[in-house]
C-alpha positions as CSV (number, residue, x, y, z in Angstrom):
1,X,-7.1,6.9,-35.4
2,X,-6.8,9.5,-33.1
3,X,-3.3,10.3,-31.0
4,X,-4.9,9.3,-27.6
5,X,-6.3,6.3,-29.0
6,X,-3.0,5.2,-30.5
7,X,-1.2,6.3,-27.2
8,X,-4.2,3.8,-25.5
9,X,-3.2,0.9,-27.8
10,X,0.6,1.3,-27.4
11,X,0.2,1.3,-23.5
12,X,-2.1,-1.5,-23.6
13,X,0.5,-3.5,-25.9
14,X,3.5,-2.5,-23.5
15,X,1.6,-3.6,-20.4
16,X,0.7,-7.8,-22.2
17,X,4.4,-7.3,-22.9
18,X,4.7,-6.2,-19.4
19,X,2.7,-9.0,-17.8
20,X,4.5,-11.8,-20.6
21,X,7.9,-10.6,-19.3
22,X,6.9,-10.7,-15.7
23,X,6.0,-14.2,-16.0
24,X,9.2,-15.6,-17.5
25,X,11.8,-13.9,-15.1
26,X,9.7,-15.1,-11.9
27,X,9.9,-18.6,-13.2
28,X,13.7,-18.2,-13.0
29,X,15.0,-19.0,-9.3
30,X,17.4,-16.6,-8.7
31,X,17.3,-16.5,-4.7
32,X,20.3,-14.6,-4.1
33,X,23.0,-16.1,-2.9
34,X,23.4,-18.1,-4.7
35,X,21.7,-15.6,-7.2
36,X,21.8,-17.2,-11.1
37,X,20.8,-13.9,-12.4
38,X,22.6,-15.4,-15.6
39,X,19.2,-17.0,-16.2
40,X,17.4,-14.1,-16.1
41,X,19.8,-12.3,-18.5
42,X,19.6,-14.6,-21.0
43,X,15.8,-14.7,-21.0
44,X,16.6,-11.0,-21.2
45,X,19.2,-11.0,-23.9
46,X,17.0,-13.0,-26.0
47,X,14.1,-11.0,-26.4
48,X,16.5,-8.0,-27.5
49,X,18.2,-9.9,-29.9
50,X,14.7,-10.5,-31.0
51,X,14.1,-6.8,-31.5
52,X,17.6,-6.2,-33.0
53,X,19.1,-5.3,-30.1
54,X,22.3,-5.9,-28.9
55,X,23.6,-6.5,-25.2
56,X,26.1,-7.4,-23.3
57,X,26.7,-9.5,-20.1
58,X,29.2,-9.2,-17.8
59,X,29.4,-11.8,-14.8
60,X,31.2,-10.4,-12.0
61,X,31.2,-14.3,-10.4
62,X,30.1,-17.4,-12.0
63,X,26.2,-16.9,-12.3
64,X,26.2,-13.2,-11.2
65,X,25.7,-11.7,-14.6
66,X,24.7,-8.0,-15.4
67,X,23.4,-7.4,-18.6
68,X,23.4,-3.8,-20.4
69,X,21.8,-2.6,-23.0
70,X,21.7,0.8,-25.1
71,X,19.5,2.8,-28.0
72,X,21.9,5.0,-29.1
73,X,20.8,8.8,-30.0
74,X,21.8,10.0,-33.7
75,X,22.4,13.8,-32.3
76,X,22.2,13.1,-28.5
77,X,21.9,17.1,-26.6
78,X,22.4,14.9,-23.3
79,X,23.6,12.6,-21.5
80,X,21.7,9.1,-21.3
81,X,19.0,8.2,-19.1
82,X,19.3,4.9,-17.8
83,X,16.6,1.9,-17.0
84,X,17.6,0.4,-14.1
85,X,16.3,-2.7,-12.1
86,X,17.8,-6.2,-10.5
87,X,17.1,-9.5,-11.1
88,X,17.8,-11.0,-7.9
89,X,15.2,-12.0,-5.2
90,X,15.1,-12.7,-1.6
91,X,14.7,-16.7,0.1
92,X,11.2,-17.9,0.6
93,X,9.5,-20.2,2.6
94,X,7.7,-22.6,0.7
95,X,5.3,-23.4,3.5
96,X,4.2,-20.2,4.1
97,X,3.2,-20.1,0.5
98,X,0.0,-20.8,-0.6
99,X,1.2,-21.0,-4.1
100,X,4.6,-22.0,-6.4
101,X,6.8,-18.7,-5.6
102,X,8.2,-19.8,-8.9
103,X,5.2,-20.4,-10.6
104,X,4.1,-17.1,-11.9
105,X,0.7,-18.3,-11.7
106,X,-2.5,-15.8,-12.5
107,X,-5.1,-15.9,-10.7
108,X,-7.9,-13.5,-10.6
109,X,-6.2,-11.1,-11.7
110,X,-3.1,-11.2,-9.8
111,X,0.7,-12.9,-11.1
112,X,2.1,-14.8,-7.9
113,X,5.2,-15.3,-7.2
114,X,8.9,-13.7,-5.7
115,X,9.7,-11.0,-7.0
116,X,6.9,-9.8,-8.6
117,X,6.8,-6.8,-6.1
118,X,10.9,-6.5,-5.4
119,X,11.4,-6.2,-8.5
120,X,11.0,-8.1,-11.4
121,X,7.8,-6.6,-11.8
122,X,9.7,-3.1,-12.5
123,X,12.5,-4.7,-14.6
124,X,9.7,-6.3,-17.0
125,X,8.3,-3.0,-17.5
126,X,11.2,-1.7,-18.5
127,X,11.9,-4.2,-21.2
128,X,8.8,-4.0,-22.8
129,X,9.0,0.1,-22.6
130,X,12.4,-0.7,-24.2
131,X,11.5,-2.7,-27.1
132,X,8.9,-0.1,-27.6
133,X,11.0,2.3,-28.1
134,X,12.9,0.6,-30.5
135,X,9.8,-0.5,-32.2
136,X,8.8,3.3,-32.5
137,X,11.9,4.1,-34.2
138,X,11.2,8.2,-32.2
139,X,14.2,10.4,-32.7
140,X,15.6,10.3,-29.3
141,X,17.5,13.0,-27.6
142,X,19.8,11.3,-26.0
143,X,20.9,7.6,-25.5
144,X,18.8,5.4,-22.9
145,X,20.4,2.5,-21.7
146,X,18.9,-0.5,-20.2
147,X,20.4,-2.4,-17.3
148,X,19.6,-5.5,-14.9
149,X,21.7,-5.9,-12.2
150,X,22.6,-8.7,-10.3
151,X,23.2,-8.9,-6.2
152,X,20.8,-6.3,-4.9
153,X,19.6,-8.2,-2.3
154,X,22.2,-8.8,-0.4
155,X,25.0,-6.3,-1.0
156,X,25.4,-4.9,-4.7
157,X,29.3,-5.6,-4.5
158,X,28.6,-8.2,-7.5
159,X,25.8,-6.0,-9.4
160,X,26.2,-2.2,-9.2
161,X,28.8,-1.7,-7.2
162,X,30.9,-4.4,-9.7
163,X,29.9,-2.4,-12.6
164,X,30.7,0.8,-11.4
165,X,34.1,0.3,-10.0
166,X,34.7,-2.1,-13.7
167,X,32.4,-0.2,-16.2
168,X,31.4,2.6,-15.6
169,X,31.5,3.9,-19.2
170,X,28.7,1.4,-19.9
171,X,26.3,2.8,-17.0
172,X,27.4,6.7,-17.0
173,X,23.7,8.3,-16.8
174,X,22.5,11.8,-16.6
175,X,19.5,10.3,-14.8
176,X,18.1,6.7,-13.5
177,X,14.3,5.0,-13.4
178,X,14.3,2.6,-10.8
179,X,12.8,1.8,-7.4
180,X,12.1,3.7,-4.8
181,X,13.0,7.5,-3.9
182,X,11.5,10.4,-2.1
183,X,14.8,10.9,-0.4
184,X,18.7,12.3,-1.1
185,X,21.6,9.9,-1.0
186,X,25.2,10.8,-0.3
187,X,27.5,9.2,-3.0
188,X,31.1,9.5,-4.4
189,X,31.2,13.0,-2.5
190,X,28.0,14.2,-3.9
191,X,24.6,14.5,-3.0
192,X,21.8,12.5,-5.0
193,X,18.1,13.0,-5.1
194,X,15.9,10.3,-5.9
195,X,12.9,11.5,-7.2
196,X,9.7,9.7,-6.8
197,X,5.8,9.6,-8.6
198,X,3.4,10.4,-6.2
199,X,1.6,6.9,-5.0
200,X,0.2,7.3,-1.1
201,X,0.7,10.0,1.0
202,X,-1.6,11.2,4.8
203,X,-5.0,12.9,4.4
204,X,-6.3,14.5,7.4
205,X,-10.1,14.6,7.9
206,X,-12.5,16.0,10.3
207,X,-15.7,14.1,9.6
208,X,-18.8,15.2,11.9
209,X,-21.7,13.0,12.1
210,X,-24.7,14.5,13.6
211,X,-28.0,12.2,15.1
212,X,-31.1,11.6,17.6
213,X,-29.5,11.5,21.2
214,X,-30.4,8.8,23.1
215,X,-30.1,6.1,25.9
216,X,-28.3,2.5,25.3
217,X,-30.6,0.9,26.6
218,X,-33.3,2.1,24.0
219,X,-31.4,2.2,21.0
220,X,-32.4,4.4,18.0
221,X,-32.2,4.4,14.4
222,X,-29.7,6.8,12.3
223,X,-27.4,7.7,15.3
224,X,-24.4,10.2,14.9
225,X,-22.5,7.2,16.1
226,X,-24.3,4.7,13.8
227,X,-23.3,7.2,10.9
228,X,-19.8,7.4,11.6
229,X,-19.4,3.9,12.0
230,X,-20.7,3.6,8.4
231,X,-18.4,6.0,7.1
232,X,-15.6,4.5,8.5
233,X,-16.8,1.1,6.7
234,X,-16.6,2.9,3.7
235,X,-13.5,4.7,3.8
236,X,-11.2,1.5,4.8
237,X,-13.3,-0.5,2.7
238,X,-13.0,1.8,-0.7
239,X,-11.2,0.6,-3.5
240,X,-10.0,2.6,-6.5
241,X,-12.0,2.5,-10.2
């Protein structure tokens, strides 16, 4: 078997674990406030101790529970890099739903449900990237932690802010994979930039369209006008392969 082939199977089994983890934490309710992220973390903690992993949660209020993670590093030459996400998700309507928000239903294709964009999705893929890791036995170079926090949503004082100001030692990172970035932060005196993969960005086109002139009132075929109206079906309706 060739390396790229094996790299094609090991993505492929990290994204079903991906999509199998996804599922399970969106069926978990944790609307914050109230939050119960402690559901999530033990759906969490389970499939680590699965793997052989162990994990602690810490509950910085009844419910509100923050569960760390760590593959330790034999002869770590840095400081860890940390897997970062939150389990928390904002209310819903039901109404306005066409489906369960809860349900983690697939169809065509797509998983429904809250959180599945903000941010379980992300959290999921970091626990199956985890457990491949682990699975891999590679030599790392340094320790990478895994953490889900809880109260993102509404104002982190129970999930990263708690851990920070309480454990620190457990989340001390050289550098953190979690959403968002593009932009520099300002925090405990220094500055922080959060780097970001490339995903959409402006592209500026001049497209001329030449044709027949002509009068309205004696419309003709393959028109500059006609032509650009077809290319601008074309670009908003293009889809990625």
């Amino acid at each position: 078997m060739t390396t790229d082939r094996a790299d094609d199977q090991l993505g492929e089994a990290i994204g079903e674990a991906a999509i199998e983890h996804l599922r399970a934490l969106v069926r978990f309710d944790t609307t914050s406030p109230p939050g119960n992220e402690h559901l999530a973390a033990a759906y969490i903690a389970d499939v680590l101790a699965a793997e052989g992993i162990e994990s602690t949660i810490l509950e910085s209020a009844p419910g509100r529970a923050n569960l760390v993670a760590r593959l330790k590093a034999d002869n770590p030459t840095g400081r860890p890099v940390m897997y970062m996400g939150h389990t928390d998700v904002v209310s819903v309507e039901r109404d306005k739903w066409e489906r369960d928000p809860f349900g983690a239903e697939l169809v065509d294709g797509f998983i429904w449900g809250r959180g599945t964009l903000d941010m379980k999705n992300e959290v999921a893929g970091q626990l199956a990237a985890f457990v491949a890791l682990k699975r891999a036995e590679l030599p790392l170079t340094r320790d990478v932690i895994f953490v889900a926090f809880a109260d993102e949503e509404v104002s982190g004082e129970l999930g990263a802010g708690w851990m920070q100001a309480n454990h620190p030692e457990l989340i001390d990172a050289e550098y953190a994979i979690n959403e968002g970035g593009g932009r520099s932060i300002v925090a405990g005196g220094q500055r922080i930039y959060l780097c970001q993969s490339g995903e959409k960005g402006p592209a500026r086109l001049q497209i001329t369209a030449r044709g027949p002139a002509g009068h309205a009132a004696t419309p003709l075929d393959g028109t500059a006008m006609a032509k650009m109206s077809d290319a601008l079906h074309r670009l908003t309706t293009w889809e990625p392969s």
